[in-house]
N, C-alpha and C positions, 0 to 999 in steps of 0.2 A: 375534672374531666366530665362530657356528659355523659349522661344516659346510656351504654351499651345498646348499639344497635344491631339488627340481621340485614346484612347484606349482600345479596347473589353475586361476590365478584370472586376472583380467582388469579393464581398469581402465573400461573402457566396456560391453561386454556379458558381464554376469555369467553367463548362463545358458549352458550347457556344447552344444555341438549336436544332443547324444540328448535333450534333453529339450526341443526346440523342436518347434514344431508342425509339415506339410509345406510354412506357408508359406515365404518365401526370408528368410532373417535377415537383421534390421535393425538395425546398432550400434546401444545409446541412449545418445547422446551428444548434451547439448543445445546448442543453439548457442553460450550461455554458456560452457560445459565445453571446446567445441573453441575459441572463441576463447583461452579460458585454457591451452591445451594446451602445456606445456613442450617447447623442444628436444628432440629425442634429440641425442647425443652425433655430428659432424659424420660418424667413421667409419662409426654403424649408419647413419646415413641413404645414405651411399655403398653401405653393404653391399647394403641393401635396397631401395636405387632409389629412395627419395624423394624428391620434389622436394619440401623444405621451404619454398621461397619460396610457391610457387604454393598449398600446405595454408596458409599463413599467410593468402595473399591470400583463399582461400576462406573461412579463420573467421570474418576482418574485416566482411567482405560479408554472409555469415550473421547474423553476431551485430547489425550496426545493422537487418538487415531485420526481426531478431525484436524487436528492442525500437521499433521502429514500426509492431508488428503486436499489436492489439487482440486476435486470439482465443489470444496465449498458445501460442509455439511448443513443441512438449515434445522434438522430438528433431532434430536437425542432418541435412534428407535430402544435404547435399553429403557430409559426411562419410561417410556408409552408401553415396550411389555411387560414392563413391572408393573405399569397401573393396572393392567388389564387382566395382569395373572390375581395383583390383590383384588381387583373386584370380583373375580370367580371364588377368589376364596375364604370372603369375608359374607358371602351374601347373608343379610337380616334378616334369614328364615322363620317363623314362627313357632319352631321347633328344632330343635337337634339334628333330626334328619334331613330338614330344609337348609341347614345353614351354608353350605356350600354347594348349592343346586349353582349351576350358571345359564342354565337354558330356560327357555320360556320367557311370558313377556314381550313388552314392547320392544323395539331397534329405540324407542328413544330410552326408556330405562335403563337397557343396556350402553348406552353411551353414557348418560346420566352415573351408574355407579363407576365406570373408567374412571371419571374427571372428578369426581368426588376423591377418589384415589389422587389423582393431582391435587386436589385442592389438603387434602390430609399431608401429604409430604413437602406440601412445598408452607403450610403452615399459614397459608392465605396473606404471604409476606409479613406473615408480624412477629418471624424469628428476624427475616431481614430488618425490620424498623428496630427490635430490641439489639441484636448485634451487631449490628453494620452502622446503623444511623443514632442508636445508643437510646431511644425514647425510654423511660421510666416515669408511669404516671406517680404524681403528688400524693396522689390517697393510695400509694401501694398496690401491688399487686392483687391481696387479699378482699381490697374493696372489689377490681372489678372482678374477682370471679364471683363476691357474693351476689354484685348488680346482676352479671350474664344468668347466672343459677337461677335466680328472680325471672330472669327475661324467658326462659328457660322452662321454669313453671307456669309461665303466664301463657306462653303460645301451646302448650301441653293440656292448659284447660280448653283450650278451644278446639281441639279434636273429639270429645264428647258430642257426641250426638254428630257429629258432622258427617252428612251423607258425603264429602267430597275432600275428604281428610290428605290428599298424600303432599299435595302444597304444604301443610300445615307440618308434616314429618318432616319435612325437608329444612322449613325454617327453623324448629325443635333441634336439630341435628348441627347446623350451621351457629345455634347458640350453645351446644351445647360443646364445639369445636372452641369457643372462644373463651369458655368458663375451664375447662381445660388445658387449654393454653394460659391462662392467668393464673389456675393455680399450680400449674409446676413451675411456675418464678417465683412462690413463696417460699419463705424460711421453711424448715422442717416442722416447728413449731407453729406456723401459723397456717401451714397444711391440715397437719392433723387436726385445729381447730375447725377448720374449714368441713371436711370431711365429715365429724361430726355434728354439726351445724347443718348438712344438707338434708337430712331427713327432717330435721324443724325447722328447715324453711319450705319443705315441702307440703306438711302438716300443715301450714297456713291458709296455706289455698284449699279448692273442692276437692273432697275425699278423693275424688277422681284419678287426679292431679299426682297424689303419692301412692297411690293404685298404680298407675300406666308407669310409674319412675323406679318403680321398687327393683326392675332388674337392672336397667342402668346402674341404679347406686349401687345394689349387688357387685356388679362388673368390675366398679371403679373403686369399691373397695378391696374385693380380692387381688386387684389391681397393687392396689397399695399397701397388702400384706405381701406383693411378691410372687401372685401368681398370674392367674390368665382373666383381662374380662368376659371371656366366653365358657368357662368353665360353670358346672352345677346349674342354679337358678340366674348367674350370671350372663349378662346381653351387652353387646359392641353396640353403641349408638352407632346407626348409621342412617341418613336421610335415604338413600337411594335402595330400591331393590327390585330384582325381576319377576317375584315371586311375594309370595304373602309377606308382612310385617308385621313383627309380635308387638309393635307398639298401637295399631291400628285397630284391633277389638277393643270395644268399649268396656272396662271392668265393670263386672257385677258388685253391687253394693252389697259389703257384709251386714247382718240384721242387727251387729251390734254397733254399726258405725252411723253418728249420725248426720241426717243431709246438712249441709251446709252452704252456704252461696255465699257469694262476693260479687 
């Protein structure tokens, strides 16, 4: 399989948030659509605080009111306030008292973290390609989350120094969606290797690089002993936000660490 790539596409609201209007976006996702909605994989939904029973119970409910409803429903309004309520309350604050700010910022940010919310639950279609259409790559699971992790690190170095960084989060956030999604289709066993594994392959790249990742991994390991990835030193990758970004300051280099390039 090739290369893991990042790409801006979406399984419910195609339109990107530069080019919405100033109203406040709306997923279009019809009731049918959300009722049909595939799992995401039990990890991402711990990752990202889903409560999958309660989205299930909500399609259910949707979907019989639409098909007893003569004018023809076109889009799922449970599904658009549930992006909108998680986008208020996941926001990537730069601190503890930021993390659930929802005001401030741009109309397009705030559309921007809506559909990031669509694009989290509906799993950017590749719950649909793995249980619907049945795909299983050849080199395992396990490969491509090491690939995305790598892709992962690689667009991570490029926010150092960059005066014009939040392109660069967003893409980070988007790979960082996909190495996620691969590794909760692995075994148990080749999880946990994986997991440990991610801090050396961080290590590879510029000190930088496992400086800006250290709360992620935090996150997604307390994750994977069963708690929160928002808890302690722990951070939710998220690409979008209306307010500061704790990924966004460039680390200070420690005096015992040394420089390194690639």
């Amino acid at each position: 399989m090739a290369q893991p790539t990042v790409r801006r596409t979406a399984h419910a609201p195609a339109s990107a948030p530069h080019v919405l209007t100033r109203r406040r976006a709306v997923p279009r996702l019809t009731p049918a659509q959300f009722r049909r909605l595939p799992a995401s994989p039990p990890a991402g939904r711990r990752y990202y605080a889903v409560d999958y029973r309660a989205l299930r119970n909500l399609a259910i409910v949707e979907a019989g009111e639409a098909a007893r409803s003569s004018s023809g429903v076109r889009t799922s309004p449970g599904f658009a306030e549930l992006c909108k309520r998680r986008a208020a309350q996941l926001q990537p604050g730069v601190d503890s008292g930021a993390r659930n700010r929802s005001g401030g910022g741009s109309w397009v940010a705030a559309n921007g973290t809506v559909i990031e919310q669509a694009q989290i639950l509906t799993t950017h279609n590749l719950a649909t390609l793995v249980h619907r259409v049945g795909i299983a790559p050849e080199a395992g699971w396990d490969d491509l989350a090491r690939r995305s992790f790598t892709t992962v690190c690689r667009l991570t170095a490029r926010l150092h120094h960059n005066p014009r960084p939040l392109g660069g989060i967003k893409d980070v956030a988007y790979a960082w969606r996909q190495m996620l999604f691969h590794l909760s289709l692995c075994t148990p066993g080749g999880r946990s290797r994986l997991l440990a594994w991610l801090p050396e392959e961080a290590a590879r790249h510029p000190w930088h690089v496992a400086a800006r990742l250290v709360p992620a991994l935090a996150g997604l390991r307390q994750v994977a002993e069963g708690g929160s990835a928002r808890e302690g030193e722990g951070r939710m990758l998220l690409g979008w936000s209306t307010g500061g970004h704790w990924l966004r300051p460039d680390p200070v280099l420690p005096a015992q660490v040394p420089v390194r390039s690639r």
